[in-house]
N, C-alpha and C positions, 0 to 999 in steps of 0.2 A: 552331625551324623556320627556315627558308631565309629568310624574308621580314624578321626581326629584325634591329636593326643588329649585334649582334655574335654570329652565329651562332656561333661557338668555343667563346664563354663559357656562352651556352644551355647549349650540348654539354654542356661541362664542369659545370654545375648539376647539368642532367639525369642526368648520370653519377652524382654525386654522391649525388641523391635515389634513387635507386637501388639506389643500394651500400647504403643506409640502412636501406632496407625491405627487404633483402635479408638486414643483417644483422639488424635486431630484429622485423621482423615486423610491426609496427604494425598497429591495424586503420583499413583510410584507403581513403576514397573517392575516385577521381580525379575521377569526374565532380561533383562537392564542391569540389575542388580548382579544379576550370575554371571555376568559378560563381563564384569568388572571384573569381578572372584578370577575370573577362570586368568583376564589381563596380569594378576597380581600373583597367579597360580605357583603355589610351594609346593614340591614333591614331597617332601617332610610330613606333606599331612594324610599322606598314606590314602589319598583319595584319586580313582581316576578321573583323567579329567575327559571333559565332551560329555555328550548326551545322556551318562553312565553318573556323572556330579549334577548336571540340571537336573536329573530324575531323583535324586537323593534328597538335593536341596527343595526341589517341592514340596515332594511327600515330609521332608520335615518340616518346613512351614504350615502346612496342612495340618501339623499333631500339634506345635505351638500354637494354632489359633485354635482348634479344638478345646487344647485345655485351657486357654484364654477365655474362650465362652463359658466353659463348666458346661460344658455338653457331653452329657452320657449314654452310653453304647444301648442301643434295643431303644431309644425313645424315638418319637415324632419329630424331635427334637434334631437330634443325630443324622436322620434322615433328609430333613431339609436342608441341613449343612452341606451332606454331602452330596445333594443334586445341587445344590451352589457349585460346590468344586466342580464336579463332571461337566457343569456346562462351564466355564473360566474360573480361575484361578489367578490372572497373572495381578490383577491391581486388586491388593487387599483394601483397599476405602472400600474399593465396590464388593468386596466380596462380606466386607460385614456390613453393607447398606444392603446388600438383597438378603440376606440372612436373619437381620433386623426386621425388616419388612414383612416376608413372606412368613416369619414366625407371628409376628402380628395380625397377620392377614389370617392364619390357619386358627389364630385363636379365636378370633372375632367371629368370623363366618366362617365357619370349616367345612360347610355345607358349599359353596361358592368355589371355595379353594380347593373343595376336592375333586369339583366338577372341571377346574383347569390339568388339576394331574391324572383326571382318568381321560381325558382329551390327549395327554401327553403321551401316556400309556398304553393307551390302542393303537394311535398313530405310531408310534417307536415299535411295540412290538412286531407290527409284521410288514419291518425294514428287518429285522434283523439279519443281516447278510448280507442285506441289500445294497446296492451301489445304485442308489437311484440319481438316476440326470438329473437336472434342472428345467427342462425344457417341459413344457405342456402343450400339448395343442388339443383345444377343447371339442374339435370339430371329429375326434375320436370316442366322444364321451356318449354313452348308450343310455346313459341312465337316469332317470332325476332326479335321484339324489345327491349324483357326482356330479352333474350339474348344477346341481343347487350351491356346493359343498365350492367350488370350482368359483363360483357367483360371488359366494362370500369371503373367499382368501382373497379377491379383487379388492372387493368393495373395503375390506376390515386393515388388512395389512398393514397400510400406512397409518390407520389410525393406533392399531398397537405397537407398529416401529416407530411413531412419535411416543407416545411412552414414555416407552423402551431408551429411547431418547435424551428422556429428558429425567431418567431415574424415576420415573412415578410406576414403581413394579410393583405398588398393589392396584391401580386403577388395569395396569397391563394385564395381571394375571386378572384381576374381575372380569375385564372384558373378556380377555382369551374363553375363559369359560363360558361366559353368555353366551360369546357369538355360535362357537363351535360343538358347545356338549352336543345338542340333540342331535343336530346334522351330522355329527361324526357315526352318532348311533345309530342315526338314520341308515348313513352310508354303507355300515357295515353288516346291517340288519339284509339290506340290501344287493351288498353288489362283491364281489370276488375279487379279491385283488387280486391276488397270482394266478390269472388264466393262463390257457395256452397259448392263448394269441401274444406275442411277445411284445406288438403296438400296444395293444390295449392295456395291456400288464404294463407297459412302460411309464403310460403315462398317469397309470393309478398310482402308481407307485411316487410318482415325481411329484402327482398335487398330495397323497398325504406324504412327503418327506417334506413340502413346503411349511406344511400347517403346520409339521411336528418342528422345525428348526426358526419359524418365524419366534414361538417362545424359547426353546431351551440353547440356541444358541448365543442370546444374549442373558439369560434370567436365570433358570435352574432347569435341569432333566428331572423333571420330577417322576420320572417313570422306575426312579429306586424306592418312590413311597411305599409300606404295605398298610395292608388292612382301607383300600379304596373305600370298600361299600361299607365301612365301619365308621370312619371318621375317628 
């Protein structure tokens, strides 16, 4: 970071540890790794320390593996990366295995793969602001498509948190989109998420924050892609 006396040599570490994890994969924590920094902490380097240095040291690992990939700003490209970041960041093995992946995945089928981030997409946007529970109870559900919808985060779940699991994030994202496109469109063609009734709102709300975090909590927020109906 900027505030160190020899921000070059940072760089150039940083570059370094990068290329590292890039090339063997290691399994490594960053935020592990700052808990050390912060153990070893020198006033000297003009850096504050606590949640003000972990937030520095991210965001600069974040630009080191950027320009480690040769990923440039406005691409498809860029974009993937950075729903990588938004959904985890802390172990870089994984963060260039779903990156790898889901760039392979968007080349191959982009048709497939866009139908999981316009699933992502819908569902996230109208959380936004949201503080939705976790809790469901289906026996509030009015409608058959949220019932349907409701039917298949049961039945699918566990077969995308195996996955998810086991690092197979393109059969994850393929699936995610098969199970979910239509029915989500379904759903929404359908049914009203933010009514008045504050039950019924609550619990539309909690099965699509399920669907939207069952993918982006372990994979990527793909809901920073643009151009959905483009490909």
């Amino acid at each position: 970071p900027s505030g160190s006396q020899d921000p070059f040599a940072l760089r150039r570490a940083g570059g370094v540890f990068v290329k590292i994890w890039r090339a063997f994969r290691f399994p490594f924590q960053l935020t592990e790794a700052i808990q050390r920094v912060e153990e070893q902490y020198n006033p000297s380097t003009g850096i504050s320390k606590g949640p003000k240095l972990e937030k520095r040291l991210m965001k600069f690992f974040e630009e080191r593996v950027t320009f480690e990939l040769q990923v440039k700003p406005g691409t498809r490209q860029s974009e993937i990366l950075t729903a990588v970041f938004r959904s985890s960041f802390d172990n870089l093995a994984d963060v260039y295995d779903r990156y790898e992946i889901l760039t392979q995945v968007y080349e191959h089928d982009p048709a497939a793969f866009l139908k999981a981030a316009k699933v992502v997409e819908r569902t996230g946007n109208i959380l936004k602001g949201v503080q939705a529970g976790p809790a469901i109870n289906p026996s509030h559900f009015r409608e058959n498509s949220e019932k349907r919808l409701y039917q298949l985060l049961n039945e699918h779940s566990g077969e995308i948190t195996t996955f998810l699991e086991k690092k197979d994030y393109e059969k994850a994202t393929l699936r995610f989109g098969e199970i979910f496109y239509q029915p989500v469109h379904d759903f929404f063609k359908e049914v009203m998420v933010n009514v008045e009734d504050p039950t019924l709102r609550s619990v539309r709300q909690a099965l699509v924050s399920q669907i939207n975090r069952l993918y982006t909590e372990r994979l990527a927020d793909l809901s920073v892609l643009s151009r959905l109906d483009q490909g």
